[in-house]
C-alpha positions as CSV (number, residue, x, y, z in Angstrom):
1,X,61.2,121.1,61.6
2,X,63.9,119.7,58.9
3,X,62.3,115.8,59.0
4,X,58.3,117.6,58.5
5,X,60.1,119.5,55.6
6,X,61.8,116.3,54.2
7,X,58.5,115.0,53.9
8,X,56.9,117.3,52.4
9,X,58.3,115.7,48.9
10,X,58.3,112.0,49.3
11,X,59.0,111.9,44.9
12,X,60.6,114.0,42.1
13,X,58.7,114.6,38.7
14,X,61.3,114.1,35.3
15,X,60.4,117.0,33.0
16,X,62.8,115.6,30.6
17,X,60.4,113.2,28.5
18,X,58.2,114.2,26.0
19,X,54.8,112.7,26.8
20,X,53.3,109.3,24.8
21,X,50.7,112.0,22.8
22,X,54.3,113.8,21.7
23,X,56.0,111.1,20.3
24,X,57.1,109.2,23.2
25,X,56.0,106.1,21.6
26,X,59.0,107.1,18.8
27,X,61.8,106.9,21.4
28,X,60.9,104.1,23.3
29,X,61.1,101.6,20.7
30,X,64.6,102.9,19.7
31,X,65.8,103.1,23.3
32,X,64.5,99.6,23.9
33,X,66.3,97.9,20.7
34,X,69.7,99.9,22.0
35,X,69.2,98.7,25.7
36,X,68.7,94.7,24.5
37,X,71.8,95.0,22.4
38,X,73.9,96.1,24.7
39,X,72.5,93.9,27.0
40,X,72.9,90.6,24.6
41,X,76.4,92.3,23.6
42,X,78.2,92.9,26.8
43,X,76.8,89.1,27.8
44,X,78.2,87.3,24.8
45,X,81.4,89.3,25.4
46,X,81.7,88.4,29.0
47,X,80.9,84.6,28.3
48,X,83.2,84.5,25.0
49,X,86.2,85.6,27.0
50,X,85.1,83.4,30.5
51,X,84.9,79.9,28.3
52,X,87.5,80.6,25.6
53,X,91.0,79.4,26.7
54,X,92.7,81.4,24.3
55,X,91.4,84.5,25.8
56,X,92.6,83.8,29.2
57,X,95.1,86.9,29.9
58,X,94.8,90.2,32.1
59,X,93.8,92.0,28.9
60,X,90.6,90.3,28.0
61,X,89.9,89.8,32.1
62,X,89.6,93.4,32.1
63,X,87.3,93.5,29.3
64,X,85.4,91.1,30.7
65,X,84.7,92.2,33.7
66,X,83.9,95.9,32.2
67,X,81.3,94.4,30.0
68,X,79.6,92.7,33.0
69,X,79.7,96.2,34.6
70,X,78.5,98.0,31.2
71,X,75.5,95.5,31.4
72,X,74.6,97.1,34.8
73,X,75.2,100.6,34.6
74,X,72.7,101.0,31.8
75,X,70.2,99.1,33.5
76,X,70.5,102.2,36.7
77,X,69.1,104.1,34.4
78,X,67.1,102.4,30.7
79,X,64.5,100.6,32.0
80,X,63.5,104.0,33.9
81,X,63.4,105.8,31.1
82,X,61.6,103.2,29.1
83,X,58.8,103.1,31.8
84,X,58.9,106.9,31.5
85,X,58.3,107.1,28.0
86,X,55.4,105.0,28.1
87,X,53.7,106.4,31.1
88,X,51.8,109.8,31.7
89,X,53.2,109.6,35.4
90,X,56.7,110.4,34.7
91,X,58.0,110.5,38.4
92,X,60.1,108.3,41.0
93,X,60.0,108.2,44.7
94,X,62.6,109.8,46.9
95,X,64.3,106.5,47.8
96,X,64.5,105.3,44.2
97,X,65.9,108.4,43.0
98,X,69.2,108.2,45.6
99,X,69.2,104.3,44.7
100,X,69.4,105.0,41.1
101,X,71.9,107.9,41.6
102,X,74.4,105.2,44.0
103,X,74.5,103.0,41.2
104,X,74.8,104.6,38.4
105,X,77.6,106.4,39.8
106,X,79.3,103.8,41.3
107,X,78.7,101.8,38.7
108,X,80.4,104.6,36.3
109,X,83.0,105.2,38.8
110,X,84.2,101.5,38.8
111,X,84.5,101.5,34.9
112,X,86.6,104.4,35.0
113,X,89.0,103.2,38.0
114,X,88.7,99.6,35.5
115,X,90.1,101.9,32.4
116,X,92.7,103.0,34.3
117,X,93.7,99.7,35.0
118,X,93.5,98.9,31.4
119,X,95.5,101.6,30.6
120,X,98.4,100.5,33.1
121,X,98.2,97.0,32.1
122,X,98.6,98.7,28.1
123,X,101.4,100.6,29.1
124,X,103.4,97.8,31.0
125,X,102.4,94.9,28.0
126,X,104.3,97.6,25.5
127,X,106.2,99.4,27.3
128,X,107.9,96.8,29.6
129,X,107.3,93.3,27.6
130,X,110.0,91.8,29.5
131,X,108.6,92.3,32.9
132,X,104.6,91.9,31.9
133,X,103.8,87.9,32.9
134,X,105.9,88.8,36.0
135,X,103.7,92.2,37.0
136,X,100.4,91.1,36.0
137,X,100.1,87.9,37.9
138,X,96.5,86.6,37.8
139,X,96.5,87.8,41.5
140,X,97.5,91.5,40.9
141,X,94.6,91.1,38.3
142,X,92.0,89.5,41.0
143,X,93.1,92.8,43.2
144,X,93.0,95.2,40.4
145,X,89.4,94.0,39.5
146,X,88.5,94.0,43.2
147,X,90.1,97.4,44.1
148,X,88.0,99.1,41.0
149,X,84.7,97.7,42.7
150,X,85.4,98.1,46.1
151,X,86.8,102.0,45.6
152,X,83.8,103.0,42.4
153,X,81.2,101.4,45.2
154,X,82.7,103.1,48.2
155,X,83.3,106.4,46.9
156,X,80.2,108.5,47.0
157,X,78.4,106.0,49.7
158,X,79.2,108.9,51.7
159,X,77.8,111.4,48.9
160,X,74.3,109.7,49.3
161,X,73.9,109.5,52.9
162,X,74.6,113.0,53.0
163,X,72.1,113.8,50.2
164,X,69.4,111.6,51.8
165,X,69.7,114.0,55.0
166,X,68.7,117.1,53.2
167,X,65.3,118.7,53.3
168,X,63.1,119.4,50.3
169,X,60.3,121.2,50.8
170,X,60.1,123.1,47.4
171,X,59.4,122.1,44.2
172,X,60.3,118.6,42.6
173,X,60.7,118.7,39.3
174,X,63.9,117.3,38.3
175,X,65.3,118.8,35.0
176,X,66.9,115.9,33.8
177,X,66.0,111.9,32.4
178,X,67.4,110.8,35.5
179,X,68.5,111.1,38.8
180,X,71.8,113.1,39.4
181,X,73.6,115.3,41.7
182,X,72.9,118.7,40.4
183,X,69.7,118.5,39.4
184,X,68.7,117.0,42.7
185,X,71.1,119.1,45.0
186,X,69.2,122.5,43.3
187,X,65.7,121.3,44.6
188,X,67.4,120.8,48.3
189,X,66.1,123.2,50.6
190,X,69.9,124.2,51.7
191,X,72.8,126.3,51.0
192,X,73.5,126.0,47.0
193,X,77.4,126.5,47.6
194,X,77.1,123.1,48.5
195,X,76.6,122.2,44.5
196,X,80.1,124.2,43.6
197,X,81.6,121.7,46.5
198,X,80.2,118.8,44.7
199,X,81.2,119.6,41.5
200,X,84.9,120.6,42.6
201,X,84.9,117.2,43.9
202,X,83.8,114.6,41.0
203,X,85.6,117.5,38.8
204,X,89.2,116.4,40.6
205,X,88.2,112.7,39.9
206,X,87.6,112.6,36.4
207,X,90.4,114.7,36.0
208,X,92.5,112.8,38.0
209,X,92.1,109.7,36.1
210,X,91.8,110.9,32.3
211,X,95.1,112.3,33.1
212,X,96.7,109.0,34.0
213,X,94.9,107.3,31.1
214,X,95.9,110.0,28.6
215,X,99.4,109.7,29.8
216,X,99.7,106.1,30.0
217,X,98.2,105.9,26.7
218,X,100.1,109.0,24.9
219,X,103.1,107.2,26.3
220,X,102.2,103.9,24.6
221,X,102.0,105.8,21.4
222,X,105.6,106.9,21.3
223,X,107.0,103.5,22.0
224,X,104.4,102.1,19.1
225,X,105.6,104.6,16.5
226,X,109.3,103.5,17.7
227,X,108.8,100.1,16.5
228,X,111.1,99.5,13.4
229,X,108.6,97.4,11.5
230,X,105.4,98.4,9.7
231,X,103.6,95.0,11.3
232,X,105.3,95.3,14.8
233,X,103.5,98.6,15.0
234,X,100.1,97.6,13.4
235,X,100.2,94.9,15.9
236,X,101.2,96.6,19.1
237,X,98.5,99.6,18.1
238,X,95.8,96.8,17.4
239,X,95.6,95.8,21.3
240,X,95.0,99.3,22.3
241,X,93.0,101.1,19.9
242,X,89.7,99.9,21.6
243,X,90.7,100.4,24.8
244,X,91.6,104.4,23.4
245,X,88.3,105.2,21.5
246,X,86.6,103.4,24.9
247,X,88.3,105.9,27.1
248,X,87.9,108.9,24.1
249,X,83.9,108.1,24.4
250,X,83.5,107.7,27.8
251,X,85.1,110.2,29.1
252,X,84.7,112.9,26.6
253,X,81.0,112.6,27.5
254,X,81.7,112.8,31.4
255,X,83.6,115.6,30.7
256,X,81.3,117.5,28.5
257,X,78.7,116.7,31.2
258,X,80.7,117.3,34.5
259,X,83.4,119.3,34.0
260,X,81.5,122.8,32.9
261,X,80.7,124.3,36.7
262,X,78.5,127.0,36.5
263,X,78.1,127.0,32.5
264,X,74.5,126.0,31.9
265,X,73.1,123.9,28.9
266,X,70.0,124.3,27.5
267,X,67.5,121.4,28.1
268,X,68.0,119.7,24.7
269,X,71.7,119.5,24.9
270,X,71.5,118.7,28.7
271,X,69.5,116.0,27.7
272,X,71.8,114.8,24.7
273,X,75.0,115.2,26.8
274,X,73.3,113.0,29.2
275,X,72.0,110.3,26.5
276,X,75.6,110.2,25.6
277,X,77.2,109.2,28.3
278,X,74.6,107.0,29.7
279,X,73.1,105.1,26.4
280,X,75.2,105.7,23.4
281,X,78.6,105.1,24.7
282,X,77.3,101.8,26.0
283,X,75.8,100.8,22.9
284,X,79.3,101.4,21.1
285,X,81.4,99.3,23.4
286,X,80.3,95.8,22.3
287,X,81.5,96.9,18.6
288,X,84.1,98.7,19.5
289,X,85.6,95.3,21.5
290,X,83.8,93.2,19.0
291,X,84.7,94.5,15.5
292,X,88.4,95.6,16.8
293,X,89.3,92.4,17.4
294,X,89.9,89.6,15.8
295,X,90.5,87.4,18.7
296,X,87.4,88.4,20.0
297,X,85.1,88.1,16.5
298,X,86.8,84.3,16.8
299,X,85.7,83.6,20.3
300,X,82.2,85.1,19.6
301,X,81.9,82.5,16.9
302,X,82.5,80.1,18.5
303,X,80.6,80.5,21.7
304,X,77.3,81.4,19.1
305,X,78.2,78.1,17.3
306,X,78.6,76.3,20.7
307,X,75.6,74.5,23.1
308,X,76.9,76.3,25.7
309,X,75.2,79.4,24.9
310,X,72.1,77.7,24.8
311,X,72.9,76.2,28.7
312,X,73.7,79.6,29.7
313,X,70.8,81.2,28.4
314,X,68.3,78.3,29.5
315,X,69.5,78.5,33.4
């Protein structure tokens, strides 16, 4: 009886959108300008660090390597809603929507288990100068970057496969511009306490780590504003202050998103929250990195100025 059920609804329905007669046509040409400069953004990041010498630390690894994963964890989600906004069928199949939720999520998950890492590798670089080339060996930093992938990608494999056993035979209108837990968990033909579980459960993981960020970085701080000299402490604050309005954006979003329970938005900011987290604060990362930094402004120079852009590109 549950597997007829289950197949009953084979797709959900995004009543998100507004259709191409309302405007859609307005969004889409916006949301495809911000999509193809993150994408170009994160990649000239990733390549500026990967063939300039100079850049070659834990630090800028990190960056790196988030970038690469920025790249990807928009595309979970953007070129869905571009299709969407475009099309009168606004809907995606059963399989797809679990698919996009995995990555998104994991992909998400991995960034913030990576700005954790960040943060640690902040705090020891200030806080214990002395002992930094001697922790962050370029192994510890292979592990680290592993670790984040391994544990964001393993996490809610579990979530998923659980999710794809559930029937729905109801309605499948999903009240959201993509896939997610809660707004797929509510259509479920099962016991709704099971939502409050989830939400308990990514609740104690965000937590979790913004607490070991804030700390690290709150930490980091204090031992900045200790520093006798007006430079010292420009420069020491210079090599975090990205990495803190990253975290601030990312995870104020998240927050604002999964950290209300049983408060209830209404569908414009549901949508907005949403947009935040999973198009804005991606767009803002490349500049925040970019502009921040004027290591970085210098190695983006000089990989635009370079033919080895062009090799990259042309492969």
């Amino acid at each position: 009886m549950e597997s007829e059920n289950l197949s009953a609804v084979t797709g959900f329905i995004f009543i998100g959108f507004p259709r191409p007669r309302e405007g859609g046509l307005l969004y889409f040409f916006p949301l495809l300008f911000i999509y193809t400069f993150i994408v170009i953004g994160n990649l000239m990041i990733f390549f500026a660090v990967r063939l300039d010498t100079r850049l070659h630390n834990p630090m800028y690894n990190f960056i790196s390597i988030f970038s690469f994963l920025e790249m990807w964890y928009t595309t979970a989600t953007i070129p869905k809603m571009l299709s969407n906004l475009i099309s009168s069928q606004k809907t995606i199949s059963f399989t797809g929507c679990l698919l996009q939720m995995y990555f998104f999520h994991s992909l998400g998950n991995t960034e913030g288990a990576l700005l954790t890492v960040m943060a640690i590798d902040r705090y020891i670089a200030i806080c214990n100068p002395l002992h930094y080339p001697i922790t962050m060996t370029p192994q510890l930093c292979t592990q680290l970057s592993a670790g984040s992938c391994i544990y964001g990608f393993l996490i809610f494999l579990p979530e998923i496969v659980w999710i794809s056993t559930l029937p729905f035979c109801g309605p499948n209108q999903i009240h959201q511009i993509f896939c997610d837990f809660t707004p797929l968990l509510n259509l479920a033909c099962t016991d709704t306490s099971v939502i409050l579980v989830q939400d308990v459960v990514h609740a104690l993981g965000i937590l979790i780590t913004g607490l070991i960020i804030s700390l690290s970085y709150i930490r980091i701080i204090v031992v900045i504003l200790g520093i006798p000299s007006a430079e010292g402490r420009k420069k020491a604050f210079s090599t975090c202050a990205a990495h803190i309005a990253v975290f601030l954006l990312f995870f104020g979003s998240v927050a604002l998103m999964y950290l209300r329970f049983s408060a209830t938005y209404t569908p414009f900011w549901d949508n907005t929250i949403a947009l935040t987290f999973s198009v804005l604060a991606p767009f803002f990362n490349p500049i925040i990195y970019s502009l921040r930094n004027k290591d970085m402004k210098d190695a983006i120079k000089k990989l635009l100025c370079s033919p080895k852009v062009f090799n990259i590109f042309s492969m």
